[in-house]
N, C-alpha and C positions, 0 to 999 in steps of 0.2 A: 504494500500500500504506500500511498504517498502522504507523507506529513508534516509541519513545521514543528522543526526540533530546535527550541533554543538551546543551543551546546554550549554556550558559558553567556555571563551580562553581555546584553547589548550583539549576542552572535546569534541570530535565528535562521536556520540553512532549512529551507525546502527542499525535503529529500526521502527516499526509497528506505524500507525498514519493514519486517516483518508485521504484520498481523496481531494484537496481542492475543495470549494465550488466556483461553477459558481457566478457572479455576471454579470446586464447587460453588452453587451459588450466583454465578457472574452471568453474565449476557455481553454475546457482539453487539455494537450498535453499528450501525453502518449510517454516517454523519453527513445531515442532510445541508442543515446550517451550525453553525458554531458562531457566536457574538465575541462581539470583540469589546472587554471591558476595560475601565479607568485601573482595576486593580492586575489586568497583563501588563498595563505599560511600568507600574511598578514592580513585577516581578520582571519584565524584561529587561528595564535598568539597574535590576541589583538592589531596589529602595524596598523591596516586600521585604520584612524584618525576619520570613520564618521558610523562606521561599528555597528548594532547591532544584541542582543543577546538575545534569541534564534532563529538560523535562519538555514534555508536547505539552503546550499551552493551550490557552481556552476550556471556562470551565460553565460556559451557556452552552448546551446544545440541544439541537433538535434532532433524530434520527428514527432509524426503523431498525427493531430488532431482526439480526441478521441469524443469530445461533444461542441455544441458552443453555446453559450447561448445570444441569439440578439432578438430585436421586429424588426428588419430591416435588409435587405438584405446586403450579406457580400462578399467578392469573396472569399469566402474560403467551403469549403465542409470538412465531414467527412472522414476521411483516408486521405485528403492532407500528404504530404510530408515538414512541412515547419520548418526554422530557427528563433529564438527569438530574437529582439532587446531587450534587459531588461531593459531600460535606464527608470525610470519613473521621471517625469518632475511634478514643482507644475503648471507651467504656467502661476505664477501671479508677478515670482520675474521681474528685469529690464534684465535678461539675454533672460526671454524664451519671454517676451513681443518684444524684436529684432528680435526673431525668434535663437535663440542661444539656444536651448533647452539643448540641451547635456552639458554645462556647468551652469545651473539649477544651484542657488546659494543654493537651495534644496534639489541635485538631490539625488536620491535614485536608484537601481539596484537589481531585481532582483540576489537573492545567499548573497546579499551583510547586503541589509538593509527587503527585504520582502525573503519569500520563491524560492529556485530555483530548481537547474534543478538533483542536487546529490538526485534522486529520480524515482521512477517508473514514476511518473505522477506529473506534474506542470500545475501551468496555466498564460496566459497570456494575457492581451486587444488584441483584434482580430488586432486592428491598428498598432501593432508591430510587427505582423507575418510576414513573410517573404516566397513564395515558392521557394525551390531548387530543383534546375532539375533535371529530373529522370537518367541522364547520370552519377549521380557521388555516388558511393557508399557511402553507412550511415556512414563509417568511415570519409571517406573524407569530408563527407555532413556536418561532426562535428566540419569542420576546419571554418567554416563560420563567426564565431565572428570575431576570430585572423586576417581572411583575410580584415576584416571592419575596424579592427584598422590597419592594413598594410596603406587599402589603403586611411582613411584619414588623415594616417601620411606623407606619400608619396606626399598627395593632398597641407597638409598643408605646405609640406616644399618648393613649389614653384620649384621643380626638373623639367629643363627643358630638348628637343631632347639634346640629344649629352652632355649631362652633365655626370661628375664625381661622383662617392658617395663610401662614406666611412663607413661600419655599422660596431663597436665597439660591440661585444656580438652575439654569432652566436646562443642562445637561441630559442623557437619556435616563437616569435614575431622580433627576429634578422631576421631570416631566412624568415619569410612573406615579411617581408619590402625587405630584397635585392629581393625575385621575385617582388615586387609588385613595386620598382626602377626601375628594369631590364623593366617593362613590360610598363612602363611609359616614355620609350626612355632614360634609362640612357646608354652612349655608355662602360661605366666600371663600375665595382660594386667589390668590394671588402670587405672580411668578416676579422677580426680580431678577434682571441678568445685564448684564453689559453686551452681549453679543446681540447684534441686531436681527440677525436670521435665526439664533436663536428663538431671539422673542417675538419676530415671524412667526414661526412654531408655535409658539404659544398661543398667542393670537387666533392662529385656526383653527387650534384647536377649542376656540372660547374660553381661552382663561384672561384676566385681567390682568397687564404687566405693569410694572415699575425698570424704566430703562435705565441703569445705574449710571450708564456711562454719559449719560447728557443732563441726568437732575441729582439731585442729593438723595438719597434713598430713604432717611429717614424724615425728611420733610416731606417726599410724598406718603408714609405710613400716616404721620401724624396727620396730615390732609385726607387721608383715606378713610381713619378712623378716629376721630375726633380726640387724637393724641392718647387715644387707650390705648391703642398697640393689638395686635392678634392675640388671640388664645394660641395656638400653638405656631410657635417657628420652626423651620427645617432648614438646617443649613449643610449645603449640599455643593457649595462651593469650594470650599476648603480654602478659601483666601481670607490673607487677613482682615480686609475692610467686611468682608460678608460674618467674617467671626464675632466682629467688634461689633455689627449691627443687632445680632442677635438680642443681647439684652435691653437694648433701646424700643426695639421695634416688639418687645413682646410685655402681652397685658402684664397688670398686676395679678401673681397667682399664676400664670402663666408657665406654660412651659417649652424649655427648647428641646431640641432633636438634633444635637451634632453628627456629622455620618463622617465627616474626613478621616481616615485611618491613617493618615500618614501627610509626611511636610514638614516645614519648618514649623519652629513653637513662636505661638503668640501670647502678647504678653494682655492677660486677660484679667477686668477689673472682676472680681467672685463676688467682692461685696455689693454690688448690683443686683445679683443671684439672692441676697437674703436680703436686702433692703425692700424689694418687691415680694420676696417668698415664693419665687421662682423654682421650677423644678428643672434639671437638666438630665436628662433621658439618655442612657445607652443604647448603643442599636447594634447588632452585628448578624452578617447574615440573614439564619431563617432555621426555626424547630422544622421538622418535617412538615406538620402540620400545615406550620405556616406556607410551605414548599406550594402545599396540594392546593391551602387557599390562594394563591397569587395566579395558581393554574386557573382555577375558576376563575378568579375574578378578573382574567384574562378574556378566558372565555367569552363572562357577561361584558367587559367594558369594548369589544371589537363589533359589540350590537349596535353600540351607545357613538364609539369615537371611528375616524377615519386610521387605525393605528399602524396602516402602511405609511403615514408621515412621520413616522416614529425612526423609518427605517429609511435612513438617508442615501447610505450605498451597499452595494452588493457586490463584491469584487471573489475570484476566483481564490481558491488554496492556495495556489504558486504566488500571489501576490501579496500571501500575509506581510511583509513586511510594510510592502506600499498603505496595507490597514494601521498598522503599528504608528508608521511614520507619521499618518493622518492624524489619529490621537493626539500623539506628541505633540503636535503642533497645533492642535485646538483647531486645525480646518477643518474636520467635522463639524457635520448641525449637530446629531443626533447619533444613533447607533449605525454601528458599521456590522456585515456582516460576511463568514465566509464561506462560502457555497463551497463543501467539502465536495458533491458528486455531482454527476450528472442526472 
């Protein structure tokens, strides 16, 4: 098969490589799409703190099960249609003994730390597979991760009916979280972003923007909402000015939703955070649970949104790098993806 193998920081070679091998338990996928994420470009320059090397990246994929290798009944068949949780857990630290798997003080991910999905064919433990419905085409059927981290960002942040929210970075994981707010009864949703085709994006898809790079962003909040600030903020930017907006732009009682895993450190007023009795929310990945509902609510919201504007380019396997390099450089609108087969 053919795959993009990063062989050391910053060296991703499109190249010829066996097949992986079944072990009990596992399934071939044969990789329809593979997304290309803000957290490959930090394992491919060496910035993922837990990341190794040499590894097939990409850990969004869409495929069809190709071989499944069990001594016991599975609900899955050959030619399903299904999505990968890649999350792999040890199970024996005190996280996943709670049942907190997804914060595994081990954990490991497929793309990340084992082989993934920037390949003809990957595989996966059959217990992580996922079916996506036949209703939504393989582009869209690609969006499936991003929509798991939406929606147990959205779950973790406690956003209730008729609440406010404010998401800072109109990015592909920006823009999941405001449908996956919207779709979780928030009565306003609001994107802030400096990129203008970004906030295009935005736009079409009807959400209300704040465009950072031509007005002051928190003088449009205060004009927005009568200087009360959102009930919930997401800051999904990872830049300093979007860090430092956070506590400005959020109600009293209020809570934020940082997602940046990585970057430089900002130097960040706390006493803000208790002078309001603000709450600051962890987020990372997705419980399995959470996996299944981002699938659904995948599902439901491609009823609701046009969510092939989600999906900005489609480029070939052999051109991973040309995806890479687009990231890097912020000339992507939105998600990129890469068409492992024919």
């Amino acid at each position: 098969m053919i795959a993009a193998m990063l062989e050391d920081w910053e060296k991703l070679v499109v190249k010829e490589m066996d097949r992986p091998v079944l072990h009990e338990g596992e399934a071939l996928i044969k990789v329809l799409y593979a997304g290309v994420c803000g957290s490959d470009i930090a394992v491919y320059s060496g910035k993922h703190p837990t990341a190794t090397v040499p590894v097939v990246v990409g850990h969004e994929i869409i495929g069809t099960i190709e071989d499944i290798h069990s001594d016991k009944p599975v609900g899955f068949h050959i030619g399903d249609r299904v999505t990968v949780d890649p999350l792999i857990s040890c199970g024996t630290c005190e996280a996943c003994k709670k049942g907190f798997y997804h914060v595994c003080r081990n954990l490991k991910l497929l793309g990340i730390h084992e082989n993934g999905g920037y390949a003809q064919y990957t595989k996966a433990s059959v217990d992580k597979l996922v079916k996506v419905s036949d209703r939504l085409p393989d582009p869209v059927a690609a969006l499936s991760e991003p929509f798991a981290v939406g929606f147990h960002v959205v779950s973790r942040s406690g956003l209730k009916l008729g609440d406010t929210a404010l998401i800072v970075g109109a990015g592909p994981i920006g823009m999941v979280i405001a449908i996956a707010a919207k779709a979780a009864g928030a009565f306003r949703v609001v994107i802030s972003e400096i990129n203008e085709r970004r906030l295009a994006l935005a736009k079409s898809l009807g959400f209300e923007t704040i465009d950072s790079g031509k007005t002051d962003a928190l003088a449009a909040v205060n004009e927005m909402t009568g200087e009360s600030g959102f009930d919930v903020v997401f800051e999904v930017s990872g830049s300093r000015a979007g860090i430092l907006l956070t506590t400005d732009a959020c109600k009293i009682r209020g809570t934020i939703v940082p997602l940046n895993l990585s970057g430089a450190p900002v130097e960040f007023m706390l006493g803000k955070v208790s002078f309001k009795e603000m709450r600051v929310i962890g987020t990372r990945v997705y419980p399995y649970m959470d996996f299944v509902g981002g699938v659904k609510l995948l599902e439901r919201m491609a009823e609701v949104y046009d969510l092939n504007k989600l999906i900005t380019d489609i480029l070939p396997l052999h051109e991973a790098q040309r995806a890479i390099d687009s990231m890097k450089s912020g000339t992507n609108v939105s998600k990129i993806l890469l068409k492992c087969n024919d």
